[in-house]
Each structure stands twice: as structure tokens, then as C-alpha cells.
C-alpha positions as CSV (number, residue, x, y, z in Angstrom):
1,X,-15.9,31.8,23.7
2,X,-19.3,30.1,23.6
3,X,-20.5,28.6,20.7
4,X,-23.3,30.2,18.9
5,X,-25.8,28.5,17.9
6,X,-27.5,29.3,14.3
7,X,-29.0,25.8,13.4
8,X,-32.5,26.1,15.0
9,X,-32.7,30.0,13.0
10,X,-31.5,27.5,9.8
11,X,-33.7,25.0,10.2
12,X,-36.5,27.6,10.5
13,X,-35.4,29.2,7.4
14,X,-35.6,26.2,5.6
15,X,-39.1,25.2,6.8
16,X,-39.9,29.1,5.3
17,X,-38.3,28.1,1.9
18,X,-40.1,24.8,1.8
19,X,-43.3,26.7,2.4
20,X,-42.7,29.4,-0.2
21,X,-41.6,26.8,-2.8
22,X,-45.1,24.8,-2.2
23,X,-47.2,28.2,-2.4
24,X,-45.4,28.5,-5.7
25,X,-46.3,25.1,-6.4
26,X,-50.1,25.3,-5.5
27,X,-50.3,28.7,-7.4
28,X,-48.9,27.4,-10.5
29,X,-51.1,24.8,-10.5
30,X,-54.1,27.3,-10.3
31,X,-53.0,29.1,-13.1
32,X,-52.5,25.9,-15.2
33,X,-56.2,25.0,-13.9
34,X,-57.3,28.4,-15.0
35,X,-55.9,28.4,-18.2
36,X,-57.8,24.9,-18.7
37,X,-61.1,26.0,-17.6
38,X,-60.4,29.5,-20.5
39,X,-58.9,26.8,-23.2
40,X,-61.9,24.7,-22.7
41,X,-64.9,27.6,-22.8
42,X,-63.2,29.4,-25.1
43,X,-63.8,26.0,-27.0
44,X,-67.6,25.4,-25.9
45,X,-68.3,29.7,-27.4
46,X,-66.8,28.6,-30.9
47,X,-68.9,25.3,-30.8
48,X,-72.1,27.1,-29.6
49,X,-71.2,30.0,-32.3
50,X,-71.0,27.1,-34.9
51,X,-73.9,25.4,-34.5
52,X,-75.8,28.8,-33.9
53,X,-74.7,29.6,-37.6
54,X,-75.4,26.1,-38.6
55,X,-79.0,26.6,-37.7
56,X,-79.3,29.8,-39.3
57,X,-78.8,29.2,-42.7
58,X,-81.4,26.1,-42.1
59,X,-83.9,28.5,-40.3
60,X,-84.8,29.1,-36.8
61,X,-87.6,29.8,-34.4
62,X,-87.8,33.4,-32.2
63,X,-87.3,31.3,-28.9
64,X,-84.1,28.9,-30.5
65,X,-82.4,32.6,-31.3
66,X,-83.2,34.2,-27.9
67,X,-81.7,30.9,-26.2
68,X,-78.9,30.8,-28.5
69,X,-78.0,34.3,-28.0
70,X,-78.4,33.7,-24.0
71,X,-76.2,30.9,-24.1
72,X,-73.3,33.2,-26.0
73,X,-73.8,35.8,-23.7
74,X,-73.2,33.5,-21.1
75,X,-70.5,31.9,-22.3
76,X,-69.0,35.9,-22.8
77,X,-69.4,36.5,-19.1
78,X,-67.7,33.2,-18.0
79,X,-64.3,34.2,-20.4
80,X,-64.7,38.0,-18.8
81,X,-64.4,36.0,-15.1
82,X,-61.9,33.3,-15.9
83,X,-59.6,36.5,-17.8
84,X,-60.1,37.9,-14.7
85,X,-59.0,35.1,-12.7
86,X,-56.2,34.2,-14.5
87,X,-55.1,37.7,-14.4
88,X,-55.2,36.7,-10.7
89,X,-53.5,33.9,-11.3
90,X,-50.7,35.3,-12.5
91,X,-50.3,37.5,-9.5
92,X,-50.4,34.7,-7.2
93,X,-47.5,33.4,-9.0
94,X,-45.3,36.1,-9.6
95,X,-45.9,37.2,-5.8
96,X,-44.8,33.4,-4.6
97,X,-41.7,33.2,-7.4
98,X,-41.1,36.6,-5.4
99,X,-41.4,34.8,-1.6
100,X,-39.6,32.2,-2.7
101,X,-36.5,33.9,-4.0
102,X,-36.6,35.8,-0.4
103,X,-36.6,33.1,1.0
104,X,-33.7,31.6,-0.6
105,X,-31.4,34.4,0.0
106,X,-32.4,34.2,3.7
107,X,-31.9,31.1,4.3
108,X,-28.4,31.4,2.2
109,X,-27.6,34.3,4.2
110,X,-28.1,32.3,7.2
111,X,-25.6,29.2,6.3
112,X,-23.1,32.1,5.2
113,X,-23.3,33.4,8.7
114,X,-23.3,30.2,10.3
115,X,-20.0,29.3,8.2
116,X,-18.2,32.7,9.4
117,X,-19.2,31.8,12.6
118,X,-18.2,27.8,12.5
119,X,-14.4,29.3,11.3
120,X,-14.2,32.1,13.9
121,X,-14.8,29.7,16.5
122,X,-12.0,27.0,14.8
123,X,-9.7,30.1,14.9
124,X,-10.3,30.6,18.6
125,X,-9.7,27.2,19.5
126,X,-6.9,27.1,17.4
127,X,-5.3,29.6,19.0
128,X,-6.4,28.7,22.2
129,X,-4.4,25.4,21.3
130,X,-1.5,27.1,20.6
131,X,-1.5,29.1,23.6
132,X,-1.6,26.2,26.0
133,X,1.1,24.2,23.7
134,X,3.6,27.4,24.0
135,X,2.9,27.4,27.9
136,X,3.9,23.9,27.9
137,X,6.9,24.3,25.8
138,X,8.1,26.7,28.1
139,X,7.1,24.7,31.4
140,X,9.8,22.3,29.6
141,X,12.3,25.2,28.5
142,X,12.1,26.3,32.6
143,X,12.9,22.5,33.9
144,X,15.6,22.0,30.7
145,X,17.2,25.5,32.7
146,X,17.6,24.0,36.0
């Protein structure tokens, strides 16, 4: 019975694995970076809403309340694309847990297989064994007759 072979078809299932785990990896690590970038403008609107207030109540030219009010709109458009993005982000990461957790079984499925097939081979040349001791038992059984 010749031996098949499953290491190469493992190996290559664990490169997969390793590649799906660092795609998880890298996309987590855009959604942390996206969740930053929202943390931080989100920060920069409430500062920029402040100090418009501030400067209100004090007074405040035409042009200061067009530029203020362009600045907030801005700002509004940059949380509508980061949202976006991290809604993206999100994607990316579920999708990758999802790769990854393929991936795993695979390669799982892949030592299980290569297992079953290790101890079928060990069972044939088991009995293989056995057969050539019984013949030699009774090559000795046929000279202990004569």
C-alpha cells in the first residue's frame, strides 16, 4: 500500500490560515485606526462648536460666521465619510473573522484526514507483519513435522 502523502496539502493549509489570521490582523487594525480618526474629529466638531458659541455671545463679524459655519460643515462631511468607512471597516473584519474560521476547519480537516490515514497505513503494516510472522511460524511447524 503506498503511503499517501498529505503534508505538502497541510503545510499549504497552514500558509492559508496564517494568511487569513494576518488579514484579520491588518483589518482590525483599520478599524481601530478608523475609530481614532471618528474619536478625534468628533472631538475637533465639539471644540470648533465651542468656540463658535464662545464668540457669539462676545459678538462676531458676517465673514467669522460664514467661516465658522464652513468649518462645521466640514467637519460634518468628514464624520458622514469616516461613519462610512468604519461601517466598512467592520465588514472587512467580520469577512476575515469569517476566512479565518474556514480556514481553520480546513486545515483541521486536513490533519484529521492525515491521522486516519497515518493509522490505516499502521494497520496495514501491522497486519502485513503478522502475516509474514504466521508464514514463518509455520515454515517452523513444517520442519518440527519432519
Amino acid at each position: 500500500m503506498k503511503s499517501f502523502k498529505l503534508q505538502v496539502v497541510l503545510e499549504h493549509r497552514q500558509r492559508l490560515e496564517d494568511q487569513a489570521r494576518q488579514a484579520l490582523a491588518e483589518a482590525i487594525q483599520y478599524e481601530q485606526g478608523t475609530i481614532r480618526k471618528l474619536s478625534a474629529e468628533t472631538a475637533e466638531l465639539a471644540e470648533i462648536r465651542c468656540e463658535y458659541e464662545e464668540r457669539q455671545v462676545v459678538g462676531i463679524q458676517s465673514y467669522e460666521f460664514m467661516l465658522y459655519e464652513n468649518r462645521i460643515e466640514h467637519k460634518r462631511q468628514v464624520l458622514i465619510d469616516l461613519d462610512r468607512q468604519l461601517g466598512l471597516a467592520r465588514e472587512l473584519v467580520l469577512n476575515a473573522r469569517q476566512k479565518l474560521g474556514d480556514a481553520s476547519r480546513e486545515k483541521k480537516l486536513m490533519e484529521k484526514l492525515k491521522e486516519k490515514k497515518n493509522i490505516e497505513i499502521k494497520k496495514e503494516l501491522h497486519r502485513k507483519e503478522m502475516a509474514q510472522i504466521d508464514e514463518v511460524a509455520i515454515m517452523f511447524r513444517k520442519e518440527d513435522d519432519r
